[in-house]
Backbone as JSON Lines, residues from 0, in Angstrom:
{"i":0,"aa":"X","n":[-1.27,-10.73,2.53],"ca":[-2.23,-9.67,2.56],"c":[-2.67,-9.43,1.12]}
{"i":1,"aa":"X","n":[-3.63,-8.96,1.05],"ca":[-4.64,-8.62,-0.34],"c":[-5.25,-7.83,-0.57]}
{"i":2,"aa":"X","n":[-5.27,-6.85,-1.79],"ca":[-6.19,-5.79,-1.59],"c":[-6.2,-6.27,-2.99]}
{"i":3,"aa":"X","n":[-7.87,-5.68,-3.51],"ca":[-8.29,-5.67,-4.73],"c":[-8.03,-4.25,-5.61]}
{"i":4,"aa":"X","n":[-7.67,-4.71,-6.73],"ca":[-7.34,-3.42,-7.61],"c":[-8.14,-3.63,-9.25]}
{"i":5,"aa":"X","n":[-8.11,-2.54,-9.73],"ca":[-8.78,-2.63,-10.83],"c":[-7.95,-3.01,-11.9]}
{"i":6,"aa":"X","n":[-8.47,-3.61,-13.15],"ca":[-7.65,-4.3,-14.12],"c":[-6.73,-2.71,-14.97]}
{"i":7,"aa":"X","n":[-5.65,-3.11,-15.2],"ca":[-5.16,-2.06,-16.14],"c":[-4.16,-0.64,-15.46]}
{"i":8,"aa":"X","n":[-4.48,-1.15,-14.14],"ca":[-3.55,-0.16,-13.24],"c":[-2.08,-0.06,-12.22]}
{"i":9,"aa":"X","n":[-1.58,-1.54,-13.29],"ca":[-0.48,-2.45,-12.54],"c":[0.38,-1.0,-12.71]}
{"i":10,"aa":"X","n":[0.73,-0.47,-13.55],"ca":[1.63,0.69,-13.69],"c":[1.98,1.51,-12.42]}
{"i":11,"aa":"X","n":[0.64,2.26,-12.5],"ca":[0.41,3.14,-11.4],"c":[1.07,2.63,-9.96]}
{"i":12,"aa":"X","n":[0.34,1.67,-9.78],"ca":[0.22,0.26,-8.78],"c":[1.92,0.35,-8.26]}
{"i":13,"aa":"X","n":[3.21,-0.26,-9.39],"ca":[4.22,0.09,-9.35],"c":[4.67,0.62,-9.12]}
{"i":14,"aa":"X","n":[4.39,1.82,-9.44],"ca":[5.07,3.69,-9.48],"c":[5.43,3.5,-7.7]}
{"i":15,"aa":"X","n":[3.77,3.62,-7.05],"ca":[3.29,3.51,-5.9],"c":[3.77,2.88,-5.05]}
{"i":16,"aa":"X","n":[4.0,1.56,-4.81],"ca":[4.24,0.2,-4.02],"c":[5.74,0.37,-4.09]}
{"i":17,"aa":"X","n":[6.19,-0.09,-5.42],"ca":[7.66,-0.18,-6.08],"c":[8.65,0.55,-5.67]}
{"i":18,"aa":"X","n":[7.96,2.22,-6.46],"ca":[8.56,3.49,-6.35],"c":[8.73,4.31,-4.77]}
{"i":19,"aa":"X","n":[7.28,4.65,-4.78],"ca":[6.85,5.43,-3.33],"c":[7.02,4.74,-2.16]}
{"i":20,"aa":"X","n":[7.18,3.72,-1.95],"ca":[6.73,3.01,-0.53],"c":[8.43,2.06,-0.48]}
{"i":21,"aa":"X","n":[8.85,2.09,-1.71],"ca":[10.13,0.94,-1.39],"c":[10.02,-0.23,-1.1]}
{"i":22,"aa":"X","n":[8.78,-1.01,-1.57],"ca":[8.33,-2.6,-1.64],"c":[8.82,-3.14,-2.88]}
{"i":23,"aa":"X","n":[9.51,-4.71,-2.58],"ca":[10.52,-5.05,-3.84],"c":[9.04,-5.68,-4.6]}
{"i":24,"aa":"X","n":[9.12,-5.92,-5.85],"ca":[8.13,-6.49,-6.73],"c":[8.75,-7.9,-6.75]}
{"i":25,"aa":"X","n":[7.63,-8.94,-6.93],"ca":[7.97,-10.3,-6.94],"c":[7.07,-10.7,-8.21]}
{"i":26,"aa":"X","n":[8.0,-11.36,-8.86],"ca":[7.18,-12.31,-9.96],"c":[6.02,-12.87,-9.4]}
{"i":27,"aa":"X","n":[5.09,-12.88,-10.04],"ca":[3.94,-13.89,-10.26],"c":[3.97,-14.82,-10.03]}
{"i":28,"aa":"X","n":[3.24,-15.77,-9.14],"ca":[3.56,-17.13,-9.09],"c":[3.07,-18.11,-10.85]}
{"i":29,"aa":"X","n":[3.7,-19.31,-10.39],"ca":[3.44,-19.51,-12.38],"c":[1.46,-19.94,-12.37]}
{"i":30,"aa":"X","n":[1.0,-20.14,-11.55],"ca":[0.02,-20.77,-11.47],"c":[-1.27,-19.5,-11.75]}
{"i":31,"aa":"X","n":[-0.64,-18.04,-11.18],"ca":[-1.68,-17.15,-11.76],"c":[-1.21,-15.82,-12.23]}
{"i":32,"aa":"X","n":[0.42,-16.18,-13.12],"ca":[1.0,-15.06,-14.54],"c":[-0.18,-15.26,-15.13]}
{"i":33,"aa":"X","n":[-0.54,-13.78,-15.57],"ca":[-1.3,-13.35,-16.89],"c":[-2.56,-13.12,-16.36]}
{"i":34,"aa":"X","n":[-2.89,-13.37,-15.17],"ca":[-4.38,-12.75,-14.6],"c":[-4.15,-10.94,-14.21]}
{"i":35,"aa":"X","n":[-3.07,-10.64,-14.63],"ca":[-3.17,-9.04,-14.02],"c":[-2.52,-9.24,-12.64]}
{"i":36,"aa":"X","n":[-2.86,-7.62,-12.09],"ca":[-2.13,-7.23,-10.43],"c":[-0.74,-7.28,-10.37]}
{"i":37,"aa":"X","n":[-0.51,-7.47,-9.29],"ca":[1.25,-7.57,-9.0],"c":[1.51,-8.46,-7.17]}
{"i":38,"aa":"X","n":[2.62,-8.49,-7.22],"ca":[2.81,-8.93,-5.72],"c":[4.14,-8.31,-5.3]}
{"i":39,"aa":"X","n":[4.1,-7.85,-4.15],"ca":[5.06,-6.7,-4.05],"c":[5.38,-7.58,-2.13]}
{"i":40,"aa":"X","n":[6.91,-7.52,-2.03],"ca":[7.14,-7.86,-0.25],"c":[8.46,-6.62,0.32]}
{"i":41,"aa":"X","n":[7.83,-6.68,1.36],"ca":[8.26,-5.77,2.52],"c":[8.69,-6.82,3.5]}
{"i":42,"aa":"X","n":[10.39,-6.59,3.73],"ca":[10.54,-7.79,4.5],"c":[9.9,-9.93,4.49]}
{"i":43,"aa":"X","n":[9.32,-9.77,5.4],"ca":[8.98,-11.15,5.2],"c":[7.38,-11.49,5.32]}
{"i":44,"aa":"X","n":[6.71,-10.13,4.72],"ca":[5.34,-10.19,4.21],"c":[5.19,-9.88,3.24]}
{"i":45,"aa":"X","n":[4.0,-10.48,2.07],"ca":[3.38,-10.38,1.3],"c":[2.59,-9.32,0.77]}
{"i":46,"aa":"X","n":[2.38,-8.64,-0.05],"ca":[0.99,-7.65,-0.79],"c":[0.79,-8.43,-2.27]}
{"i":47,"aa":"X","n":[-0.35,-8.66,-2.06],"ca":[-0.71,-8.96,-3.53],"c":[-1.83,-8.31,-3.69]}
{"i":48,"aa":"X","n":[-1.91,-7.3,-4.65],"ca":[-2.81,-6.7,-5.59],"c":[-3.67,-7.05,-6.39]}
{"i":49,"aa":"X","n":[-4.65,-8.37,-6.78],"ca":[-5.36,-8.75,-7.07],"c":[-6.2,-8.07,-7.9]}
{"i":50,"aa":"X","n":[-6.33,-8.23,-9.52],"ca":[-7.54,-7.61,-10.19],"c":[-9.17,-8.47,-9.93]}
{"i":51,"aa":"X","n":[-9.7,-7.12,-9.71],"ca":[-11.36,-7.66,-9.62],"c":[-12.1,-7.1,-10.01]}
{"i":52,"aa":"X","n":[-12.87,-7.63,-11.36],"ca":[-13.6,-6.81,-12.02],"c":[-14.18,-5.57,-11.32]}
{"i":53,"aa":"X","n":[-15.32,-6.16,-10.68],"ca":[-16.22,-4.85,-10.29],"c":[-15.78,-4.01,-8.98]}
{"i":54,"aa":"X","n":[-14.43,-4.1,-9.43],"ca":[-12.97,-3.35,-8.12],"c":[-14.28,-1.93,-7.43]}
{"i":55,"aa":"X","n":[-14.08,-2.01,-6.23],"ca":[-14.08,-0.88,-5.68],"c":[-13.25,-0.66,-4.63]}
{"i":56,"aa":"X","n":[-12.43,0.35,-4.29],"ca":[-12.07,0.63,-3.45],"c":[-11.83,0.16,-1.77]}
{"i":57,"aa":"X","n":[-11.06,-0.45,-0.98],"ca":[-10.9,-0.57,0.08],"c":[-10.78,0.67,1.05]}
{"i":58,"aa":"X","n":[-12.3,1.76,1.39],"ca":[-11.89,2.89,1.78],"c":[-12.0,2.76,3.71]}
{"i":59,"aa":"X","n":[-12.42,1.51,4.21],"ca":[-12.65,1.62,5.78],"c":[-11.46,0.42,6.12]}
{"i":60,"aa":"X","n":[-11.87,-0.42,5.98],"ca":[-11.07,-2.2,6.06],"c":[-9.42,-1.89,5.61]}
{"i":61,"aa":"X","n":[-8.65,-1.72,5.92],"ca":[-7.0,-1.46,5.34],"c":[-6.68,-2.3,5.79]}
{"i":62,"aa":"X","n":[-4.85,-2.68,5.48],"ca":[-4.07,-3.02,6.06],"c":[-3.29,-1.88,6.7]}
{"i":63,"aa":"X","n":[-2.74,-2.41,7.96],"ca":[-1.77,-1.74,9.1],"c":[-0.24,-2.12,8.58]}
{"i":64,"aa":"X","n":[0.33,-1.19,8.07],"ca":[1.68,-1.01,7.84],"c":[2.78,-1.09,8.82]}
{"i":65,"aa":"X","n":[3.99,-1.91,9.51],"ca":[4.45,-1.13,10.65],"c":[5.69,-0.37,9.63]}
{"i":66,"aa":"X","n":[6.53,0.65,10.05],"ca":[7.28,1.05,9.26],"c":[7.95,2.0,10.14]}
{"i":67,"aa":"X","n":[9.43,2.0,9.93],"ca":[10.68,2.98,10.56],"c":[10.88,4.06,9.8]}
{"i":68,"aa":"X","n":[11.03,5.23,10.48],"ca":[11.26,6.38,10.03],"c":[9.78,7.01,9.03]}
{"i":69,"aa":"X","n":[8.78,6.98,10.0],"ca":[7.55,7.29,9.5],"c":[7.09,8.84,8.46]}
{"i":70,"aa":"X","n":[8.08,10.07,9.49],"ca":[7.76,10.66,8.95],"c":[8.45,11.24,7.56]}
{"i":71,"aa":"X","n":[9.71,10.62,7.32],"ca":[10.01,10.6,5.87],"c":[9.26,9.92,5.23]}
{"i":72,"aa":"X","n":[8.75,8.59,5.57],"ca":[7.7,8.31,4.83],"c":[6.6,9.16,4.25]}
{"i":73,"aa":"X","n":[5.69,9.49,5.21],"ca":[4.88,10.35,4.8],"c":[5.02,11.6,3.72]}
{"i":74,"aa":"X","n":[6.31,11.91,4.01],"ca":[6.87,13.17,3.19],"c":[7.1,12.9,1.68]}
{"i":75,"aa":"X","n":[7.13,11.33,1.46],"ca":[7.48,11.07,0.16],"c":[6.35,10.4,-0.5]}
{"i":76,"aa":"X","n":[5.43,10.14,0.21],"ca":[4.32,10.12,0.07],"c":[3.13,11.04,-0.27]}
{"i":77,"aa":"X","n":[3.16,11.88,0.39],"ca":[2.75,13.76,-0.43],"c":[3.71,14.72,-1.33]}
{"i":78,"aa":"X","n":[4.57,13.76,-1.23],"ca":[5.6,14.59,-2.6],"c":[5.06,13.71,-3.83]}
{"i":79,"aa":"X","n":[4.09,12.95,-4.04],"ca":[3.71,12.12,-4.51],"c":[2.71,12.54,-5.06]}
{"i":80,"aa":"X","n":[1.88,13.41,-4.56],"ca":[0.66,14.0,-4.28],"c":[-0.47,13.15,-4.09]}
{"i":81,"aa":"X","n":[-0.17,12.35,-3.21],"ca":[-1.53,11.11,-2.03],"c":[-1.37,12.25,-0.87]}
{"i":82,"aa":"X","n":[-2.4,12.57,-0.75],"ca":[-2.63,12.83,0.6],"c":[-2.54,12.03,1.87]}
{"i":83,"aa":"X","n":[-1.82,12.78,3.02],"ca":[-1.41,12.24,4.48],"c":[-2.58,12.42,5.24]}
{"i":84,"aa":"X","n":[-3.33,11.98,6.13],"ca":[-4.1,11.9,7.14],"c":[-3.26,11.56,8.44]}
{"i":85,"aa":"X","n":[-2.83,12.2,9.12],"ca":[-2.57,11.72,10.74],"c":[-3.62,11.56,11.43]}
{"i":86,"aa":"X","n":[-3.31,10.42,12.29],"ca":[-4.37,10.23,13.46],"c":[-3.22,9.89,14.67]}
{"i":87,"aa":"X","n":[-3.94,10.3,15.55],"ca":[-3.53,9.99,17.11],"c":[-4.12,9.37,17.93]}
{"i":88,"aa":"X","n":[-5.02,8.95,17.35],"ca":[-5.72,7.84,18.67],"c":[-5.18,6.29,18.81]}
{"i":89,"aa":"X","n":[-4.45,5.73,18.7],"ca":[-3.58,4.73,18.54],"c":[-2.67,4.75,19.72]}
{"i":90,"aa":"X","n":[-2.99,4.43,21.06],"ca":[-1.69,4.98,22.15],"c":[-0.69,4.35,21.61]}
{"i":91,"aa":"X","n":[0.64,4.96,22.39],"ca":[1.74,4.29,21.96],"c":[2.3,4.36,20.54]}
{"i":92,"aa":"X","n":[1.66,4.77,19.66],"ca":[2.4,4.51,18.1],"c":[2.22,5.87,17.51]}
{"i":93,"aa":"X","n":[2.54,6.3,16.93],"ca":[2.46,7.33,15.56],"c":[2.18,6.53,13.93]}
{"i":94,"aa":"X","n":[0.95,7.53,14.02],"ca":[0.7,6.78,12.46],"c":[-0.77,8.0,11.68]}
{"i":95,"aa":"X","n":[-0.77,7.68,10.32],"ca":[-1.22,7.99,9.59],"c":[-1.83,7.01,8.43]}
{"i":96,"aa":"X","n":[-2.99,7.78,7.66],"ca":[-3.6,7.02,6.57],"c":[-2.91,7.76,5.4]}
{"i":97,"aa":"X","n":[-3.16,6.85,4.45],"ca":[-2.96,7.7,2.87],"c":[-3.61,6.28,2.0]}
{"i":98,"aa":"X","n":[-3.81,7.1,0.83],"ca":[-4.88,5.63,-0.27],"c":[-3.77,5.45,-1.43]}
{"i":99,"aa":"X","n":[-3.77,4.36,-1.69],"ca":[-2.81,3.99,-3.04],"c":[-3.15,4.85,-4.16]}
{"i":100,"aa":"X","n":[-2.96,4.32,-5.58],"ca":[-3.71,5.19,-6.24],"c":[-4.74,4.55,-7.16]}
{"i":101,"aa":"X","n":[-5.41,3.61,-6.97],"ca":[-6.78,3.58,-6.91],"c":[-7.83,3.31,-6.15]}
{"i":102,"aa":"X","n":[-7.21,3.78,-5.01],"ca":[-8.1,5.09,-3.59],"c":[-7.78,3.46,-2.59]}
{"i":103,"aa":"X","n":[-7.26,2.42,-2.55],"ca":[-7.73,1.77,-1.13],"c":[-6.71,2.75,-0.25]}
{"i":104,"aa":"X","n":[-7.71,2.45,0.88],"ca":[-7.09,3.06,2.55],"c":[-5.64,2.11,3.2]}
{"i":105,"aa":"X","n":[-4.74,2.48,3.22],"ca":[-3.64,2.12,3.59],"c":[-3.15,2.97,5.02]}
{"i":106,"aa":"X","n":[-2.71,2.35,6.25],"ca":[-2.46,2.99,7.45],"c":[-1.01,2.46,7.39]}
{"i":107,"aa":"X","n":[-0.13,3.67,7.69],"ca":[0.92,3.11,8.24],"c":[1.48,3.86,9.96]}
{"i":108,"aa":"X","n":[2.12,3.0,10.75],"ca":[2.24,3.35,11.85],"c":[3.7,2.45,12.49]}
{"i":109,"aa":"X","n":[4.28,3.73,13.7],"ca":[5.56,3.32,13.88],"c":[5.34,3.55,15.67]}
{"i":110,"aa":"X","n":[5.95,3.0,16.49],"ca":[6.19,2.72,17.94],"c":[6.42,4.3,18.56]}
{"i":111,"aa":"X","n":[5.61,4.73,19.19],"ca":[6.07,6.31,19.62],"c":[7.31,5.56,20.52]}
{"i":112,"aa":"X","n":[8.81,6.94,20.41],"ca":[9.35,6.8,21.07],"c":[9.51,7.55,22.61]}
């Protein structure tokens, strides 16, 4: 998976992914160290953060998160100060939006029990 980010915000990026969300950080592959971004895995998928110059925002198009124990998530996620969006139209699942922090739309959602 891929989302575009702006050059200079790997930090933040970290704090976020690393810190907030509990995604391990993975070295760079050697073929593109030193272009910027990061690559961060959750289990046995991928995020790579990609710098692109004329970065804008991913605010409609996201990726779908699945994730256990959602609503601690969320909670540490606005202790963060990103704002939570719930939605309910999703039968079957519980889930919510929130934006990284240089605004892409990120959904995460868990199996109603």
């Amino acid at each position: 998976m891929l989302l575009a980010v702006p050059a200079g915000a790997e930090d933040a990026l970290r704090a976020f992914y690393g810190g907030v969300l509990g995604m391990a950080e993975l070295p760079e592959p050697p073929g593109l160290a030193g272009r910027g971004g990061c690559w961060f895995a959750a289990g046995s998928r991928v995020l790579h953060l990609g710098v692109q110059r004329e970065f804008r925002p991913a605010c409609k198009a996201h990726p779908g998160i699945t994730v256990t124990g959602i609503d601690a998530l969320a909670a540490r996620i606005e202790a963060h100060r990103s704002p939570v969006t719930w939605d309910g139209d999703l039968p079957g699942h519980r889930r919510f939006h929130a934006w990284d922090p240089v605004g892409n739309r990120l959904e995460f959602l868990e199996r109603a029990r």
